[in-house]
Structures are given as structure tokens and as C-alpha cells.
C-alpha positions in Angstrom: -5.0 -51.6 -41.2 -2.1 -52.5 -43.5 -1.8 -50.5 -46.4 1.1 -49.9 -49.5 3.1 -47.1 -51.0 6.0 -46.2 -52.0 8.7 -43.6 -52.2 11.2 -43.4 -54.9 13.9 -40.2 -55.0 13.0 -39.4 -58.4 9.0 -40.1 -58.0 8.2 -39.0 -54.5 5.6 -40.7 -52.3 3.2 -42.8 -54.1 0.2 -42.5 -51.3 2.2 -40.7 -48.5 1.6 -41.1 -45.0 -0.3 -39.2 -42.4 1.9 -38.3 -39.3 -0.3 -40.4 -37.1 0.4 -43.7 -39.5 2.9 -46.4 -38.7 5.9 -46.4 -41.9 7.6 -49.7 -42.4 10.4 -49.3 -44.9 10.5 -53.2 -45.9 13.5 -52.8 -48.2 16.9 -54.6 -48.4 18.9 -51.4 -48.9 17.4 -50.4 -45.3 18.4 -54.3 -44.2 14.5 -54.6 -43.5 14.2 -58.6 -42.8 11.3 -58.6 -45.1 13.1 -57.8 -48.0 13.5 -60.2 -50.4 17.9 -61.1 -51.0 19.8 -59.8 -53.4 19.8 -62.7 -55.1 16.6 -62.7 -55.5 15.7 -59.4 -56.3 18.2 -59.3 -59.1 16.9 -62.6 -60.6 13.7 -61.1 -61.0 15.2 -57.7 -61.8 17.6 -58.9 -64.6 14.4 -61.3 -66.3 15.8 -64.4 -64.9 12.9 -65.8 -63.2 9.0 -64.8 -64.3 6.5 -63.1 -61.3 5.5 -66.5 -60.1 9.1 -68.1 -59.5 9.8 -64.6 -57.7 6.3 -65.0 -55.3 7.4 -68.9 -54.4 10.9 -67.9 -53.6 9.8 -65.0 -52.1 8.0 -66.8 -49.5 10.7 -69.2 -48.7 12.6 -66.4 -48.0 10.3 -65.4 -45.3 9.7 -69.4 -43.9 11.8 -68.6 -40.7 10.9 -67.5 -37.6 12.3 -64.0 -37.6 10.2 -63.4 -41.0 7.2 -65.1 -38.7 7.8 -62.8 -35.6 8.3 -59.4 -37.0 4.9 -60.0 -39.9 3.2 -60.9 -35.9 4.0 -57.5 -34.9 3.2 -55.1 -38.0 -0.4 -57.5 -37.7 -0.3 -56.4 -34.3 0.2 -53.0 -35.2 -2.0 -52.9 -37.6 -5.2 -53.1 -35.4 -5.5 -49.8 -34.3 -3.5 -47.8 -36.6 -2.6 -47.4 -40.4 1.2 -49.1 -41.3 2.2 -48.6 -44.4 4.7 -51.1 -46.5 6.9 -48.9 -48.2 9.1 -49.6 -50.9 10.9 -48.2 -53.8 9.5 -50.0 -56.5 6.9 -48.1 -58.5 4.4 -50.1 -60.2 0.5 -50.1 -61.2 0.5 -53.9 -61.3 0.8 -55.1 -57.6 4.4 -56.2 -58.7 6.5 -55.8 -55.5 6.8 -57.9 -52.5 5.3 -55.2 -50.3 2.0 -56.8 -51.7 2.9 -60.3 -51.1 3.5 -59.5 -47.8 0.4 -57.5 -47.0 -1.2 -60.8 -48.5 1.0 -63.3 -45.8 0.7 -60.8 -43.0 -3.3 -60.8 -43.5 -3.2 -64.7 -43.3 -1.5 -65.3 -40.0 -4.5 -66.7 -37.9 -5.6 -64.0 -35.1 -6.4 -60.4 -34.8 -7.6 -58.6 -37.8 -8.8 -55.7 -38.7 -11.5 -55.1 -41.5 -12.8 -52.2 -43.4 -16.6 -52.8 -44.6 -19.2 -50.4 -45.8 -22.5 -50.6 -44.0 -25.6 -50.2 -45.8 -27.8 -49.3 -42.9 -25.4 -46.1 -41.6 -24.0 -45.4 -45.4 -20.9 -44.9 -44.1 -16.9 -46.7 -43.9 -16.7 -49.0 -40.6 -13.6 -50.7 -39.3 -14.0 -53.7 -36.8 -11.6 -56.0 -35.5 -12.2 -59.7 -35.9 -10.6 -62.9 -33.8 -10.1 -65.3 -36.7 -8.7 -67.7 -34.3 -12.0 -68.1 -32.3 -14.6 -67.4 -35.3 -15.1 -64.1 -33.1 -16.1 -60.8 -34.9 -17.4 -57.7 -33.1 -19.8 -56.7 -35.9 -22.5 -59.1 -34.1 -21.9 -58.4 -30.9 -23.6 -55.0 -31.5 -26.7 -54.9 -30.5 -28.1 -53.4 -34.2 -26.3 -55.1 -36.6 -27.6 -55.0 -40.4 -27.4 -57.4 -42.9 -24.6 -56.1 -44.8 -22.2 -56.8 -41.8 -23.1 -59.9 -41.8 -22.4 -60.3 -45.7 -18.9 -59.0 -44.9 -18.6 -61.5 -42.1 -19.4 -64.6 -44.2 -17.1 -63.1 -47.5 -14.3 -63.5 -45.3 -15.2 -66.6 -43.7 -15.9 -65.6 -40.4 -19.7 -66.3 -39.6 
């Protein structure tokens, strides 16, 4: 599942990592290609551009097929194990690319994984879905309660 933090000299770790979780620092100081440019990043930085100029040149930025082909993997990754998006930006307000990116990650058509809660076992489930095909393992169970199926039709997949 793809998840966010972030880790700042002064701050420390915002939600830090378990050893067995995937780290992706997406920064440009680490000359991550999902970083936004310099350019950018000191536009917004400096108050010459508001949040929403920032979110529509940040995904120009990331039109290209390098951007494409490395978000493919870390979705591909992200199946059977945690990867964070780190970054050193600390804010409450979602106000980093590392979110935007979760966001366009999540939308490339294929293999995703989902966290739900189901009401008949009371507990946290994770399942993998095939948005590509309309597939998701939750039915293929044999007892499946209504609740998954909610989840499946909130995220468009029944």
C-alpha cells in the first residue's frame, strides 16, 4: 500500500518506517525523478504561484514516460508491501507533491491494493483489485459480507 512521511534533520521522521517497508526518498536534492524542478519548487516556495498552479505544473512535470515507468513500479511495489513517499517537507495540510503523487500513482489503471474494514470479521482487510478487468478478489471468496461489497462499489469496481 502506498503511504506518506517525511523526514526533516531538525524534525525527525514524521511516521517512520518499519524495516520490512519499501522507502522512496522522492526528493530533488536526492535527484529522485519524481521530484518536482527547481524551478518549480522555488516558485511555489518563494509565493510565486498559489497550491493549484503548483498541482498543474506539477503534473506536467511528470507527463513523460520516465515519470510513467518508475510511478508503474512503486504501484507494483506497492501490492504486497508498505512504500512510503518520503519527503522533507513538513506539513498538516497535504501540501507536498509526495501526496499528489500517491494520488497519480493510485490512478494508473491495474493492480491495486485496498484497505477496507469488514463488518462481519470486525477487523482491517487488505485485498488486491484488477481495475483493468473490473476484477476484485473480495467476491471471489466464497463468504463475502455486504460491507465488501460497499467498498467495491465506493471505488467503482463492482
Amino acid at each position: 500500500m502506498l503511504k506518506e512521511t517525511y523526514f526533516n534533520r531538525y524534525k525527525g521522521w514524521g511516521i517512520k518506517p518499519t524495516k520490512n517497508d519499501v522507502i522512496e526518498v522522492v526528493m530533488r536534492s536526492k535527484g529522485h525523478v519524481l521530484s518536482p524542478s527547481i524551478e518549480l519548487l522555488n516558485d511555489y516556495k518563494n509565493g510565486f504561484i498559489e497550491w493549484n498552479i503548483y498541482v498543474r505544473r506539477f503534473k506536467d512535470e511528470m507527463n513523460n514516460e520516465v515519470c510513467k515507468k518508475e510511478m508503474k513500479r512503486i504501484k507494483e511495489l506497492s501490492i504486497m508491501k508498505d512504500v512510503y513517499l518520503v519527503c522533507s517537507c513538513f506539513n498538516k495540510k497535504n501540501y507536498c507533491h509526495r501526496y499528489l503523487l500517491i494520488n497519480m500513482i493510485n490512478e494508473i489503471n491495474g493492480v491495486n491494493m485496498i484497505e477496507y474494514f469488514c463488518g462481519k470479521d470486525g477487523i482491517l482487510k487488505r485485498t488486491i483489485t484488477d481495475t483493468s478487468y473490473g476484477y476484485c478478489c473480495i467476491l471471489k471468496r466464497e463468504q463475502c459480507c455486504i460491507d465488501c461489497e460497499n467498498i467495491m462499489e465506493r471505488n467503482g469496481q463492482k
